[in-house]
C-alpha positions in Angstrom: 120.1 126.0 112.8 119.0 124.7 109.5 115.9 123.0 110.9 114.9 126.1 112.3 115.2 128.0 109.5 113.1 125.0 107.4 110.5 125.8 110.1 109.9 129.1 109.8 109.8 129.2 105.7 107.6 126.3 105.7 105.1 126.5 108.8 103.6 122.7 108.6 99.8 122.3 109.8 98.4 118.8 110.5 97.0 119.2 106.4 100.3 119.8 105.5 101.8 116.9 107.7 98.9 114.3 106.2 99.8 114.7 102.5 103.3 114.2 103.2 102.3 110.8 105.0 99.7 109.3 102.3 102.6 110.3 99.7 104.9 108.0 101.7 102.5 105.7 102.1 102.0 105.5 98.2 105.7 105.5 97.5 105.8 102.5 99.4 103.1 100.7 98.2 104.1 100.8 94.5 107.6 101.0 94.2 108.1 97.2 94.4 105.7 97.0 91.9 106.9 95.1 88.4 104.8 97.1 86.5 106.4 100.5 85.7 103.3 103.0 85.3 102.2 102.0 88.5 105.9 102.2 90.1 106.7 105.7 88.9 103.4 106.9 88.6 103.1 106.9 92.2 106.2 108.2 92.7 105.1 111.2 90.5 102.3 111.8 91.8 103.5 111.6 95.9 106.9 114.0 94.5 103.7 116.4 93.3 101.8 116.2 95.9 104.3 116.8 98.9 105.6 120.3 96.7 102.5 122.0 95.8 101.7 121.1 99.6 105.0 122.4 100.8 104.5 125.2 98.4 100.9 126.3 99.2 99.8 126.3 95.4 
């Protein structure tokens, strides 16, 4: 029921679905790192770019 509901507020298109991937993609290649700009700074940046994707802006 819920996942339905998630569906039709947030429609995903393939753009949609691509950002969200690359923002994993960078989560997971910096997190392990030791230095902590480049640890959270990607997770900052992925967090932003999956919401103003989700969020059309």
């Amino acid at each position: 029921m819920i996942n339905v509901l998630l569906i039709k507020i947030l429609p995903m298109s393939t753009d949609n679905l691509v950002v969200i991937n690359l923002a994993a993609i960078l989560v997971g290649s910096t997190y392990n790192s030791d230095q902590k700009v480049i640890k959270w700074g990607g997770v900052i940046i992925a967090v932003a770019s999956v919401a103003s994707t989700l969020l059309g802006a």
